[in-house]
C-alpha positions in Angstrom: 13.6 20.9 -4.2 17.0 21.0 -3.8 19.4 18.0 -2.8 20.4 19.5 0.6 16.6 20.6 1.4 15.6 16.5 0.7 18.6 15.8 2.8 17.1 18.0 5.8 13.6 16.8 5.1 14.2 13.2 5.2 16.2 13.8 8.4 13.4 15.3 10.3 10.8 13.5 12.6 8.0 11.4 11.9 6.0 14.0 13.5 7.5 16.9 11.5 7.0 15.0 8.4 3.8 15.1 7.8 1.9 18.4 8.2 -1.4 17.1 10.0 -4.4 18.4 8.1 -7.2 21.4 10.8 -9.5 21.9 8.5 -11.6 19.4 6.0 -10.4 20.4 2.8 -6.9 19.8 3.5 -8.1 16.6 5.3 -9.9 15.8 2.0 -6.8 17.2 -0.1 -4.4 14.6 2.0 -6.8 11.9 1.3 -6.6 12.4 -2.1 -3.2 12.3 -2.1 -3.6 9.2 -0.3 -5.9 7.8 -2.8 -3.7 8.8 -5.3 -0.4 6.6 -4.0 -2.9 3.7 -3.8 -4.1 4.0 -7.5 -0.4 4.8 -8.2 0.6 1.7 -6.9 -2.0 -0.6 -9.0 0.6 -0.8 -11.9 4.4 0.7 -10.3 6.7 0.1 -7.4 7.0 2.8 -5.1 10.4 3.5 -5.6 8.6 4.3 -9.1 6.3 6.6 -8.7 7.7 10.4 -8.2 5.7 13.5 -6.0 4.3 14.6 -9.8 2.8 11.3 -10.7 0.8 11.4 -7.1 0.1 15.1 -7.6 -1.6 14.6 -11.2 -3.5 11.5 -9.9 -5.1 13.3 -7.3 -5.8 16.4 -9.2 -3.5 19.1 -7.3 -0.4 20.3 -8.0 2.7 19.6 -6.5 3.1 23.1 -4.2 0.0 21.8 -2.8 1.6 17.9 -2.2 4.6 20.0 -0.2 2.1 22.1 1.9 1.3 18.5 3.4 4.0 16.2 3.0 7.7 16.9 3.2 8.3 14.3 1.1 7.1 10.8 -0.8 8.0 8.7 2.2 6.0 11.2 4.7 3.1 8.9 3.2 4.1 5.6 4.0 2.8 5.9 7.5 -0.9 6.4 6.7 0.0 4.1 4.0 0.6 1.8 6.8 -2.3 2.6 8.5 -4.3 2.6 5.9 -3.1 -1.9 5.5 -3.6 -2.0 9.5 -7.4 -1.1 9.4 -7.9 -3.3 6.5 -6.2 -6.1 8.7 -8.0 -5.4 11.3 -11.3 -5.6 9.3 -9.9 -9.2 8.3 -9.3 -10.8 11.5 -12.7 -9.5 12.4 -14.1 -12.0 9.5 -11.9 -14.2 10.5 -13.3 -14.1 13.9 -16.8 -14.3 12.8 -16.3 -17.8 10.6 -17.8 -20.8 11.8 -15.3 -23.8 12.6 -15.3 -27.5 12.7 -11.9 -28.3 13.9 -7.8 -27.2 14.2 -7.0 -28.0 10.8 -10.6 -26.2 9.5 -9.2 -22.9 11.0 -5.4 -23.2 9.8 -7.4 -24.2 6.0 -9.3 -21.3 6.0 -7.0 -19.3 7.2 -4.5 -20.0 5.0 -6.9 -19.8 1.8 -8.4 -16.5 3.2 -4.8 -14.6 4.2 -3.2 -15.7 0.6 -6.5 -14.0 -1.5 -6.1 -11.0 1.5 -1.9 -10.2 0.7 -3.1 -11.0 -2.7 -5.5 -8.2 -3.4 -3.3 -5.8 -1.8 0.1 -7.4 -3.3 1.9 -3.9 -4.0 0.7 -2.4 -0.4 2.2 -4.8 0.8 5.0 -5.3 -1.0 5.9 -1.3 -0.5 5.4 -1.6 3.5 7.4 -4.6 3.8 10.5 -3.0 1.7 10.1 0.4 3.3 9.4 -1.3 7.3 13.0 -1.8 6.6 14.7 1.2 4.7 12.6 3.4 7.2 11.6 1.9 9.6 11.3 5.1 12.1 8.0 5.7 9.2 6.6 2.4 10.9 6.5 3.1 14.5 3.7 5.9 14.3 0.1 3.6 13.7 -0.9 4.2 17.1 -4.6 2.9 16.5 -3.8 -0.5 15.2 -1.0 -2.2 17.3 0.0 -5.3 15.0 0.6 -7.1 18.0 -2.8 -7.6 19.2 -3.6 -8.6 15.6 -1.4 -11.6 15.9 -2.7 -12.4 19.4 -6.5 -12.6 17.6 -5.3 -14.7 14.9 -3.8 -16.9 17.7 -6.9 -16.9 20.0 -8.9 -18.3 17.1 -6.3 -21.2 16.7 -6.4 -21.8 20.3 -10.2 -22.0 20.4 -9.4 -25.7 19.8 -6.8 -26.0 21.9 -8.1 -29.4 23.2 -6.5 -30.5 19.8 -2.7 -29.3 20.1 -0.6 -31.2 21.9 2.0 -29.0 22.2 3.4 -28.4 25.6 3.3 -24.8 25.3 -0.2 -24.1 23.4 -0.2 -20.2 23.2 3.3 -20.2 22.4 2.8 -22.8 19.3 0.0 -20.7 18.3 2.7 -17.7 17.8 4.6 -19.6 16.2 2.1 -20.6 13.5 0.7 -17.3 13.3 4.7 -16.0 13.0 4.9 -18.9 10.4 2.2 -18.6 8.2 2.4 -14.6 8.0 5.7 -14.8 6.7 5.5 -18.0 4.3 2.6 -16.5 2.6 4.7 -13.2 2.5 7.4 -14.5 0.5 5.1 -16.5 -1.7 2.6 -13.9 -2.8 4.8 -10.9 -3.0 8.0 -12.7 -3.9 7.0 -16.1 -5.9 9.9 -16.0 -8.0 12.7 -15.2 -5.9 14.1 -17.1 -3.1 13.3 -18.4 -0.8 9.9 -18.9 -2.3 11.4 -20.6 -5.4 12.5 -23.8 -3.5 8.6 -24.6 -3.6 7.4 -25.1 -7.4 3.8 -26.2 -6.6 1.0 -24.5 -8.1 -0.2 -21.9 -5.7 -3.4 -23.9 -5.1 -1.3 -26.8 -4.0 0.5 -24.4 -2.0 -2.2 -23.1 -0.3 -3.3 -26.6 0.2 0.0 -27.8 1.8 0.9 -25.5 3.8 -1.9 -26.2 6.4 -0.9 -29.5 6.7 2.8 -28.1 8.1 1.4 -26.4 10.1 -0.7 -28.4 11.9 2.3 -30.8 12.2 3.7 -28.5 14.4 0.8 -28.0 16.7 1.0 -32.0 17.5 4.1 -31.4 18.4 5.8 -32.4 22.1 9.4 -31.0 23.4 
């Protein structure tokens, strides 16, 4: 493909970028090639991993990657939505743990998000880069709205909401939720660049810690 036809590709539409799949094999061919990015991603960056190496993982060749996608990036939104159901299927866990108090749920939920980002580290750490270099890609996940995740996350906070003292108590629960999403962020995917490095603990202690912060801030009174 030549420079000018990427240039053309990469300026179409979301829509127009991926070629939605009619019958089952091609839906089972674009899974594959799905698949593929995912195994791809195990041991390389995305901005590592070329159209061949995804074509040879999932056992087609590249004519048949461009009869689906117009390009690499046309994957990143079921990429996206692909982290978005596994999120999902997190909180729902979440939901479904048993509770003794405030500081029990920020614990666990600490402990349980940092092994989640953890075990999909390199999913993660494409989305977030990409969320920002394309971030039209990101705007297409119309069966997971992220916002409603973070309201779930919140609501399980709040079911002890006899225990913040916080003037505003759903607001303070956004806050946390807002806080400890993008603490752990930094920490898991980025432990070695700042602003992560201004915290040498252990990641145990980390984990530990962080909790404790955080439920600081829910005792708090403006």
């Amino acid at each position: 493909m030549s420079k000018d036809s990427e240039s053309k590709v990469k300026s179409l539409p979301v829509n127009e970028a991926i070629i939605k799949p009619k019958q089952q094999r091609s839906q089972n061919t674009q899974q594959k090639l799905l698949d593929a990015l995912h195994s791809c991603l195990k041991d390389r960056f995305f901005e590592q991993i070329s159209i061949k190496d995804i074509a040879q993982h999932a056992g087609v060749s590249v004519g048949t990657f461009y009869r689906r996608f117009k390009d690499k990036e046309s994957l990143l939104p079921l990429l996206y939505q692909d982290f978005g159901d596994d999120l999902s299927a997190w909180v729902s866990d979440m939901e479904a743990l048993e509770f003794t108090s405030l500081r029990d749920v920020l614990e666990k939920l600490t402990g349980e998000m940092f092994i989640f980002l953890s075990s999909r580290k390199s999913v993660f750490r494409t989305i977030h880069l990409n969320a920002r270099l394309h971030s039209e890609l990101f705007s297409v996940d119309t069966h997971v709205d992220r916002r409603v995740i973070y309201k779930r996350l919140a609501a399980i906070m709040l079911r002890y909401e006899d225990e913040i003292t916080a003037n505003d108590k759903s607001k303070a629960a956004d806050m946390v939720v807002f806080t400890l999403i993008t603490t752990l962020l930094d920490k898991t995917i980025y432990p070695h660049l700042t602003p992560a490095v201004a915290v040498t603990m252990p990641e145990t202690e980390f984990i530990e810690e962080l909790p404790k912060l955080l439920f600081a801030y829910f005792s708090y009174q403006s």
